[in-house]
C-alpha positions as CSV (number, residue, x, y, z in Angstrom):
1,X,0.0,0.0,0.0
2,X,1.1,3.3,-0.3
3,X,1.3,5.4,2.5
4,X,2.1,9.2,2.9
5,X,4.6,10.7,5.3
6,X,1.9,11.3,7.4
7,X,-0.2,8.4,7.2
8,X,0.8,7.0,10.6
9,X,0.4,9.9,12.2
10,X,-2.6,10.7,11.2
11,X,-4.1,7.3,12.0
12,X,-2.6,8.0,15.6
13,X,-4.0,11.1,15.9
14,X,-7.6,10.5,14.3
15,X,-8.3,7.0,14.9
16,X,-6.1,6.3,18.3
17,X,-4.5,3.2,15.9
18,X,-1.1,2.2,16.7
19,X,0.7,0.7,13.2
20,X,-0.2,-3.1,14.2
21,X,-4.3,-2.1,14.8
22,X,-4.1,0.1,11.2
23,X,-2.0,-2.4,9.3
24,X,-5.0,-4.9,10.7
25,X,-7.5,-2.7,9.8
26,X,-6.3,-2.5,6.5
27,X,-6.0,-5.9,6.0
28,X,-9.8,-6.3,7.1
29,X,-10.9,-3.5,5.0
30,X,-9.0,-5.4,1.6
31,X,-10.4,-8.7,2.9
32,X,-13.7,-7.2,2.8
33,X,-13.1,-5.8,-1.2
34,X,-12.0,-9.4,-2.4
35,X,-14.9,-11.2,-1.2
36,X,-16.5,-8.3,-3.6
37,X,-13.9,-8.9,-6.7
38,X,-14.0,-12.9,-5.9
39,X,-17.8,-13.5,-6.3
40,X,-18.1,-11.6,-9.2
41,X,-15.4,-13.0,-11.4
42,X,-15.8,-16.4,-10.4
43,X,-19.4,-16.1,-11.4
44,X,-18.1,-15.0,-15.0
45,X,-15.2,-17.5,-15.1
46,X,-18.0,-20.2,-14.2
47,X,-20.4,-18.7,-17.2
48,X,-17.1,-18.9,-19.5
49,X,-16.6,-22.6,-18.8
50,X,-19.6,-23.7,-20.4
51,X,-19.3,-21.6,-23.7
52,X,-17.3,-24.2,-25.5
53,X,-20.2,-27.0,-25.0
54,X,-22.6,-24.9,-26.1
55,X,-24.1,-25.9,-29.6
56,X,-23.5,-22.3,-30.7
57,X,-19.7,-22.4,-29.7
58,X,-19.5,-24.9,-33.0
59,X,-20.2,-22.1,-35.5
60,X,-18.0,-19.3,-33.8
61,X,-14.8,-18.2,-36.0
62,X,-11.4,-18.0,-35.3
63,X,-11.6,-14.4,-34.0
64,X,-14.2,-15.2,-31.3
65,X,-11.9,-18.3,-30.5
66,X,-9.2,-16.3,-30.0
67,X,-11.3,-13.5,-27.6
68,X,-12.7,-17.1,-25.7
69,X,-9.4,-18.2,-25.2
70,X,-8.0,-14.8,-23.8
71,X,-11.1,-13.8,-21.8
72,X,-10.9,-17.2,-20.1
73,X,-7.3,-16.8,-19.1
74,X,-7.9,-13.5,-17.8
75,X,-10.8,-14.3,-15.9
76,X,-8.4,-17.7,-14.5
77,X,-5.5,-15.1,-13.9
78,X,-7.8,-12.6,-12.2
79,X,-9.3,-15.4,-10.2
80,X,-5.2,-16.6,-8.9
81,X,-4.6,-13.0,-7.9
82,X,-7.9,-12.6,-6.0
83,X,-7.9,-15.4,-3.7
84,X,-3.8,-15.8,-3.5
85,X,-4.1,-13.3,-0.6
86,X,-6.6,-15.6,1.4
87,X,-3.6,-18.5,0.6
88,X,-0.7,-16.3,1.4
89,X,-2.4,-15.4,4.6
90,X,-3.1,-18.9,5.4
91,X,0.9,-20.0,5.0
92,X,2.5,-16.6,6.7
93,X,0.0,-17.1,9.7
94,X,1.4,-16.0,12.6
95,X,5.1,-15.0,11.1
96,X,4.2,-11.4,12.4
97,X,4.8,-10.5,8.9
98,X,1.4,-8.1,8.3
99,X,3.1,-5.2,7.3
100,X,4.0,-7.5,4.0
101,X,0.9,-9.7,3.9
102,X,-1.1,-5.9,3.4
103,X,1.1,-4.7,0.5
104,X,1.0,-7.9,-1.1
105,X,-2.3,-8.1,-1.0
106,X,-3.2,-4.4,-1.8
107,X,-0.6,-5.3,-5.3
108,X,-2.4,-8.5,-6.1
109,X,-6.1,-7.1,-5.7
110,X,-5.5,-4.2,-7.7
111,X,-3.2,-6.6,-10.5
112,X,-6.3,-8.7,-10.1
113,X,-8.8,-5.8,-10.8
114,X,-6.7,-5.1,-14.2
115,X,-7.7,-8.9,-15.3
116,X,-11.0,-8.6,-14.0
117,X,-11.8,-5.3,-16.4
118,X,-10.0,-7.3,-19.2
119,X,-12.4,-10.4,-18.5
120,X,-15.4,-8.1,-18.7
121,X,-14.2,-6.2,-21.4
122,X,-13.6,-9.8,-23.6
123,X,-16.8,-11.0,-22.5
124,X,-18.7,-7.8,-24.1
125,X,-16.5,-8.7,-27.3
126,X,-17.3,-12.0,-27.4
127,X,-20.9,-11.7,-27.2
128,X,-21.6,-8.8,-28.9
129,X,-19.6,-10.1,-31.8
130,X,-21.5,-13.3,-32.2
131,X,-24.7,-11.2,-31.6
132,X,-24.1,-8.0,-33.8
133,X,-21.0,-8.1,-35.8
134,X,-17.7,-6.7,-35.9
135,X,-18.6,-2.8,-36.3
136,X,-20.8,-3.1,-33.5
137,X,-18.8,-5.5,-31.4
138,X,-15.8,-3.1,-31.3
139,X,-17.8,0.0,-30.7
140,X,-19.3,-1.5,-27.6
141,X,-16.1,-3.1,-26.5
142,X,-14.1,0.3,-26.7
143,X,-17.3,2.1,-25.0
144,X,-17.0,-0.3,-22.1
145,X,-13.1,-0.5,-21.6
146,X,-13.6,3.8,-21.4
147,X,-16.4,3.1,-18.6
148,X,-13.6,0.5,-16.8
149,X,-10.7,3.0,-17.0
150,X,-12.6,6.2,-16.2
151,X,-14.5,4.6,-12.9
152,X,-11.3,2.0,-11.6
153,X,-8.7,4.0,-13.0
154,X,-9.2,7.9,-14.2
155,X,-11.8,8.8,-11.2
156,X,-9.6,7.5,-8.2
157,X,-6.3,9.0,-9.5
158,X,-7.9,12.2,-10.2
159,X,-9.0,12.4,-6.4
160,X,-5.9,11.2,-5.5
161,X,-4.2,13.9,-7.1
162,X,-6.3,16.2,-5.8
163,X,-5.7,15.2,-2.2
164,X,-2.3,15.1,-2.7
165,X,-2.1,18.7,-3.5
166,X,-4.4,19.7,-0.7
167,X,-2.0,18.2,1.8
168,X,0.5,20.6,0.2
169,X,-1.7,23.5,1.1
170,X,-1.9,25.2,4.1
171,X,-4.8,24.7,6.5
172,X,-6.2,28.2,5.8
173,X,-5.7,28.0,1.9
174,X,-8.0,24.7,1.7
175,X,-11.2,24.7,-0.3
176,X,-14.3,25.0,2.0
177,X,-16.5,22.6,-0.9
178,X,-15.4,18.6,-1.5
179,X,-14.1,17.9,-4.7
């Protein structure tokens, strides 16, 4: 995870945390966003299984085979990275090592996120392909990889960024509204 210079601090001050309580805090709060991620893309890595013994699957081209074949490895890979946590917890239990076990995890959630907005992305150009054709299949495709980026990716930074530079500011020079 990454922290700011004064992250600890402010968790002190704020919250009454010392670093073992916020590091287990954060581990319960990531915890909590996997069981989120997990169901969903196991749901869609279930639904991709049965494609190929479909009686439809038979009649799809090389280019939907292709998308099939990625999409399902992305789902399999976003799968790994969502529930490795859970298995990495399990074999560092009690190695005092949560300081670790919390970056690790924060790393392979949000690698994990990146192959679950790949999964749904290929699953959008799988069907819609098969469905409407190419034109439309690509248009939609691109339409939902923008919605992906902008909401998991262009949205967070931009706050981000935006705290950032508040915390450069002095108090009295800080904007009354929320951004």
């Amino acid at each position: 995870m990454i922290e700011h210079d004064d992250d600890v601090a402010w968790n002190h001050e704020h919250r009454g945390e010392t670093d073992l309580q916020r590091l287990d805090r954060n581990l319960v709060e990531l915890v909590s966003e996997l069981r989120v991620m997990q169901t969903g893309v196991q749901v869609l890595f279930a639904f991709l299984l049965t494609v190929p013994f479909t009686n439809r699957f038979t009649d799809v081209g090389v280019m939907e085979r292709v998308v099939y074949i990625v999409t399902l490895l992305c789902a399999a890979i976003a799968c790994a990275l969502l529930m490795a946590p859970a298995a990495c917890h399990r074999l560092l239990f009690r190695q005092r090592d949560k300081r670790y076990l919390v970056r690790m995890a924060n790393r392979m959630a949000l690698a994990g996120l990146a192959f679950v907005g790949a999964a749904m992305t290929g699953v959008v150009l799988l069907v819609s392909s098969v469905t409407l054709g190419s034109i439309a299949a690509m248009t939609l495709t691109v339409a939902i990889a923008a919605v992906f980026a902008v909401l998991w990716l262009v949205v967070p930074l931009r706050r981000r960024r935006v705290l950032r530079h508040r915390r450069r500011l002095p108090l009295s020079e800080l904007p009354l509204r929320v951004n």
